[in-house]
Structures are given as C-alpha cells and as structure tokens.
C-alpha positions in Angstrom: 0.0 0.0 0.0 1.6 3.7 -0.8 0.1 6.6 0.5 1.1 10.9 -0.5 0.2 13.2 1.8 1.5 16.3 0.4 0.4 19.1 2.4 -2.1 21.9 2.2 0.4 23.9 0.0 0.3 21.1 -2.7 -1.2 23.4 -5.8 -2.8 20.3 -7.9 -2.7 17.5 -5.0 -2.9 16.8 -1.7 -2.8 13.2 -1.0 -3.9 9.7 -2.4 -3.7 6.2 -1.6 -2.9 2.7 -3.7 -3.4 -0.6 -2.8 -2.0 -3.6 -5.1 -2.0 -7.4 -4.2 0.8 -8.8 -5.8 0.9 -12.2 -6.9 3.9 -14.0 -8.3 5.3 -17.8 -8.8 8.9 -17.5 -9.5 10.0 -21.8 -10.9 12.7 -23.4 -12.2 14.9 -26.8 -12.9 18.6 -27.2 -14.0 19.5 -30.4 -15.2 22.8 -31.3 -15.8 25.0 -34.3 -17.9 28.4 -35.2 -18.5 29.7 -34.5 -22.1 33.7 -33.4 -24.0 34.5 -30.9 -26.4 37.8 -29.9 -27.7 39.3 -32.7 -25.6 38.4 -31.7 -22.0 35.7 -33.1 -19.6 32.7 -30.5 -19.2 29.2 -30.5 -17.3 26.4 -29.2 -20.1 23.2 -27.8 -18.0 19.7 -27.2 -19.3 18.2 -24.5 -17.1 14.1 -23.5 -17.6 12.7 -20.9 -15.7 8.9 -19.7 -15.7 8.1 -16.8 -13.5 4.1 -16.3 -13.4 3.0 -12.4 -12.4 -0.6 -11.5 -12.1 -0.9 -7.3 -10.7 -4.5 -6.2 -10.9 -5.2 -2.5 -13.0 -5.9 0.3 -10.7 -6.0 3.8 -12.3 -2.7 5.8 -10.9 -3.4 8.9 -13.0 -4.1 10.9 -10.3 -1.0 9.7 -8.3 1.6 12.2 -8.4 4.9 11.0 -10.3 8.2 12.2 -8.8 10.7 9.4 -9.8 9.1 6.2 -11.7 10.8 5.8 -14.9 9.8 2.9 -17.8 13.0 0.0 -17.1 15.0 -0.9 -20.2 13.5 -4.6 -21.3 16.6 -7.1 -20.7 17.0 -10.1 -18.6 17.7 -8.1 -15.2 14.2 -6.7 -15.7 12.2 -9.7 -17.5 11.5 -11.3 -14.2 10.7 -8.1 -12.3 7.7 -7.8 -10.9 7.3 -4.0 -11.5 7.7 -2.8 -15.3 8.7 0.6 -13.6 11.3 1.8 -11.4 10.4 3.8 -8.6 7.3 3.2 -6.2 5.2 6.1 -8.0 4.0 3.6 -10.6 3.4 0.1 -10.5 2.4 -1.3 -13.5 -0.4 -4.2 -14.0 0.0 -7.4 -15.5 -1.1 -10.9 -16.0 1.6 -12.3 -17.8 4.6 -15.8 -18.1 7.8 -15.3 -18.8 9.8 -18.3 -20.1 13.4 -18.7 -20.2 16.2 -21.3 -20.7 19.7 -21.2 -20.3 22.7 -24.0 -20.9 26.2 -23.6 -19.5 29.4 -25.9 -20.4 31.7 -25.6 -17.6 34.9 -27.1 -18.0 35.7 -29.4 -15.2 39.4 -28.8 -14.0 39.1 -25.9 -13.9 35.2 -24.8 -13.2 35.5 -22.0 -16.2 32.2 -21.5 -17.7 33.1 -21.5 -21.2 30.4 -20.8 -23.0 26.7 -19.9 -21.8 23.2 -19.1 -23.7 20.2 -17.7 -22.7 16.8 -17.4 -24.2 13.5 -15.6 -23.1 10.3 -14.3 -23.7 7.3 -12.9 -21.9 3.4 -13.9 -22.8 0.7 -11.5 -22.2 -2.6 -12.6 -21.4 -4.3 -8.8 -21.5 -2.8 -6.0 -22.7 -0.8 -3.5 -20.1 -3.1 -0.3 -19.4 -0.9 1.3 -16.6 1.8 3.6 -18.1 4.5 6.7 -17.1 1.4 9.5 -18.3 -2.1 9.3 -19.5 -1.9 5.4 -19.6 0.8 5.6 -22.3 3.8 3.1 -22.7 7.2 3.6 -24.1 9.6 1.8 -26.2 7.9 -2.1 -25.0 6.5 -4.5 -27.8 3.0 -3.9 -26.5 3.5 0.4 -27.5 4.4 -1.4 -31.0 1.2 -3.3 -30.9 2.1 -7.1 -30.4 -0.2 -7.7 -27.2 0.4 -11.3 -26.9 4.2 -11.5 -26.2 6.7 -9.7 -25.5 10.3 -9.3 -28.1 13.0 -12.3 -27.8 15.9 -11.9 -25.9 19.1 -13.9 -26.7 22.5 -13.8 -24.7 25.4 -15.6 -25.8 29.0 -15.5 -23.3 31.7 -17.3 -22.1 35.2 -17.6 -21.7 36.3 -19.2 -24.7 39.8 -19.7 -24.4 42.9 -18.8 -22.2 42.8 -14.8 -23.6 39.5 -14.3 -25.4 36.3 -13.9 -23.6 32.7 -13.0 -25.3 29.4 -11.2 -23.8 26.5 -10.3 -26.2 22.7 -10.0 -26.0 19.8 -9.1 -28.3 16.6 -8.2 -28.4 14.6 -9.3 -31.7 11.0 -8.1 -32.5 8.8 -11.2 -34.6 6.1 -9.1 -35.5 8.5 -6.6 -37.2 11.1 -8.9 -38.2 14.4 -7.4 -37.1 16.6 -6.4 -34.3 16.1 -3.9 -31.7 18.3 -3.8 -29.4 22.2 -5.7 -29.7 25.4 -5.2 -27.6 28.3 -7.2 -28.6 31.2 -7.4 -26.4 34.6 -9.0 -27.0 37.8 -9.1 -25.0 41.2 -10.1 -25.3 43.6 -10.5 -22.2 47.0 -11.7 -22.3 49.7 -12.1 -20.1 52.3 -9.4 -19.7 49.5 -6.5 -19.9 48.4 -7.3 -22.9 44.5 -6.1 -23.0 42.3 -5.0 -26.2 38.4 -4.4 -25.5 35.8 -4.4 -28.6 32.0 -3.4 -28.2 29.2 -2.7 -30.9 26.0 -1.4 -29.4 23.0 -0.5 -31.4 19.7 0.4 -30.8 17.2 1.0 -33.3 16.5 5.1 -34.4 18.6 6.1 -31.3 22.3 4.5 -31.4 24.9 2.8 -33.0 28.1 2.8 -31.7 31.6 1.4 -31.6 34.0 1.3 -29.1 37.7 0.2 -28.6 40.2 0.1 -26.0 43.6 -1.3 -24.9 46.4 -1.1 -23.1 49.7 -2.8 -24.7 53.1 -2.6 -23.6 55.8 -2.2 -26.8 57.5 -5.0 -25.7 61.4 -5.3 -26.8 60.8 -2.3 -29.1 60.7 0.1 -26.4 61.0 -2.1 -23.0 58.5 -0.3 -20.1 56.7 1.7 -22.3 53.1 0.7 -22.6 50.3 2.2 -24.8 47.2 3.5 -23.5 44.0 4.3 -26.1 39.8 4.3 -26.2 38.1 5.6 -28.8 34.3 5.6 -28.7 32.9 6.5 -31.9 29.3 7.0 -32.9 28.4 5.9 -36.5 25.1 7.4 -36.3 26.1 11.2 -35.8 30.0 10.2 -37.3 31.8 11.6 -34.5 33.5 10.6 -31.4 31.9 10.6 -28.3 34.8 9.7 -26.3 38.7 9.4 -26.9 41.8 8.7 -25.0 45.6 8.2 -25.8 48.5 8.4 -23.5 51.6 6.3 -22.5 53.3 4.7 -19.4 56.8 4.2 -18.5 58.4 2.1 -16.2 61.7 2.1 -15.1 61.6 0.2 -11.6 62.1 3.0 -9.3 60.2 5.8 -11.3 57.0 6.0 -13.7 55.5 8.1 -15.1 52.3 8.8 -17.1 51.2 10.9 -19.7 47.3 10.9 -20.9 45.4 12.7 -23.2 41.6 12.6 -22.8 38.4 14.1 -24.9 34.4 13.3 -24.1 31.0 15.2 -24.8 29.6 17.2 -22.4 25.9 17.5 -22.3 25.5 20.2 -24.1 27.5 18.7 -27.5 30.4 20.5 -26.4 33.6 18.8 -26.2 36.1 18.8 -23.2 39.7 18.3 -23.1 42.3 17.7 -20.8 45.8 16.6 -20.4 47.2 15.0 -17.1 50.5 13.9 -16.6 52.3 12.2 -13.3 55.7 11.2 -12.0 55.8 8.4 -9.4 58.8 8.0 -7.3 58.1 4.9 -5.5 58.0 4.6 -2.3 58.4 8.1 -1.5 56.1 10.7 -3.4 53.9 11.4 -6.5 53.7 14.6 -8.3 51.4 16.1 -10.9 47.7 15.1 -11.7 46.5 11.3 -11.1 45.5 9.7 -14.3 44.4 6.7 -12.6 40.4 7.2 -12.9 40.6 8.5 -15.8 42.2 5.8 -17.0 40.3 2.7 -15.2 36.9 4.5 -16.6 38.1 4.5 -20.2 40.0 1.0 -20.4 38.1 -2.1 -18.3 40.4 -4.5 -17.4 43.5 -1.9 -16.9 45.7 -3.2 -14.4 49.1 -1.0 -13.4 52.1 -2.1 -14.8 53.7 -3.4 -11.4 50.4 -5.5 -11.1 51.0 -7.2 -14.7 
C-alpha cells in the first residue's frame, strides 16, 4: 500500500492512496549431464525458468509521479515484478515469462566456457498502466504485439585462455528485425596485454563502436606501454569519447602521460591533459591519471600489477 500526503500547500494534489495485491510464482529446474569438447571433460546444463506475475489495473493517474521511470526490457528486468522503477507507478500485469539457459563448464578448472540464454514474456491482457495518461514507451506492446513480448538472446563465455565474449539481443517477430544488440569482446594476455571491442545499437537512437587497450611495446621500447579508447558514434559520425597516452616504467620511477576528450551534455567537447611522475615509495607529483584511466579502459591493471 503507498500513501502521498502532500500538504495543504500542494497546488494540484494533496494526497492519495494505492493498494495492489501482488501475486507471483517465480520456478525453475537445472538439469545437468556429463559430455567433451575440444578434448576436455565439461558439465552441459539445461536451465528453464517460468516466473508467473498476475498485478491487478488500478488507475494511478491521479498519483503524483516524482521518480518512476519505464525499465530498459533485458534479462535483469524480464523477471521483475514491476515494469517501472520507482514506487510512484506500478504497472499491471497478467503475464509468463519463459526462459532457458545452458552452461558448459569445463571441469578442471570450473571456467564456464560458453553460456546461452533465451527468453520471452506472454501476455494474457494488454498493459493499461503507463508513465502519463496510460501511455507506454519503447515495449512491444507500444508497438502493438499484445500477446508476447520481443525475444531476448544472450550468448557469453570464456572461450579460451585470452579471449572472452558477452552479447545480448533483443529481436522483435512481428516486425522482423533487431532492436536492441550489444556485442562485447575481449582479449587479455599475459604481460599486460588487453584490447576491448563493443558494438552497441539500438534502433533510431544508437549505433556505436568502441575500442580500447592497453599494450606494452614490448622489446621495441622495454617499459613503455600504450594506452588508447576511442568511442565513436556511427550514427552522428563523430567521437563521443577518446583517449591516448603512454606509461613508462623504469623500476624506481614511472611516469604517465594521458590525453583525454568526451562530450559534455551540451554537445560541447572537453579536453584535458594529465600527466604524473611516481617515485616509489616516497612521493607522487602532478595530476592522477588513474580514474581516468580505469573509466576508459576495463580491465586496466598498473604495470607493477602485470
């Protein structure tokens, strides 16, 4: 139950009250056998999962809205039982939600290789609750299909000793093409060796590339190290975000030198340079890249942590 008592100053509303019994059955199985591939032992597992939701419609118009927002439709919110965030709306259904996943999980060494993930929700009645005057947002039921919901996919793992893969998308059957997809790959090395690669696209609003790494020069220049990101949007041809700068080691001393660019919200673009000398183990002087850096390159690890 939520009830606003907003005062006698309140110009439009006082005060209200909702009540909403939720129900919700939340099941599932994993199953699991013994199988090989490319010569080592793994576990395969088949894991369904059903998750029933029934919220009754009660008109929230007059509710005041101070923080709900519409949630992005993935698999951390397909088995929510609220289709908003924030406690100012909560949305009704009557609804299933079925999803399967498998896992091989290599057996030395419990690594999950590789892992997939299907899902879909089934209306039984259409949604009537939305943000403002009953209306919904981006969903498959504001594009019209009232009877289920679009398909999500998500395919990851680790597939070998360097390379490890993350990707999910969100395909629409009444309209016959992709929504949503995020592709992410990564390769990690020893010695520091680290490149990251994401496409992300979203249908009339983003497409995007984005590549990072950090990559020491090896016998060509012993300590030094590359640093670079460039995020690039292929929609608007531009970059949204760039970085380039270099570390050098030399046991007792480093220092860093980095380079960085982003868009500000008003389309505006801001620069700065920061550079630092580390004498270890007594004092540092200059600007710390350090954020900076960890924000733009995932995976970064200093070169004495290599």
């Amino acid at each position: 139950m939520t009830h606003y008592d907003l005062g006698k100053n309140a110009s439009t509303f006082a005060g209200g009250s909702r009540a909403l019994p939720i129900i919700s059955l939340d099941s599932g199985l994993a199953f699991e056998r013994a199988a090989s591939a490319f010569g080592q032992s793994i576990t395969q597992t088949l894991e369904p999962r059903l998750f029933y939701l029934y919220v009754p419609f009660r008109d929230q118009e007059r509710l005041p809205r101070f923080s709900s927002a519409e949630t992005d439709f993935n698999f951390a919110q397909i088995f929510n039982e609220n289709l908003f965030v924030g406690g100012d709306r909560i949305s009704d259904a009557k609804q299933l939600t079925a999803a399967v996943t498998t896992r091989f999980i290599e057996n030395a060494s419990g690594i999950e290789r590789l892992r997939a993930t299907i899902g879909q929700r089934y209306y039984f009645r259409q949604q009537q609750v939305g943000l403002s005057n009953n209306a919904l947002g981006s969903s498959s039921l504001a594009r019209g299909d009232i009877s289920r919901s679009d398909l999500l996919v998500a395919v990851g793992g680790q597939l070998s000793r360097d390379w490890a893969l993350d990707s999910s998308f969100q395909y629409s059957a009444s309209d016959a093409r992709f929504q949503k997809s995020n592709i992410a790959a990564r390769y990690n090395a020893d010695g520091g060796r680290l490149v990251n690669f994401s496409y992300r696209f979203s249908r009339e609003s983003l497409k995007q590339i984005d590549i990072s790494t950090q990559w020491p020069f090896g016998k060509a220049a012993p300590g030094w190290t590359l640093l670079a990101r460039a995020n690039h949007s292929l929609r608007d041809r531009r970059l949204l975000e760039g970085l380039i700068g270099v570390e050098y080691n030399q046991g007792c001393w480093e220092i860093r030198m980095v380079a960085h660019r982003f868009t500000t919200a008003t389309n505006q673009y801001s620069n700065s340079i920061q550079i630092q000398l580390e004498l270890k183990g007594l004092s540092k002087l200059g600007i710390n890249p350090f954020d900076t850096i960890r924000q733009n390159i995932s995976g970064y690890k200093r070169s004495d942590d290599r």
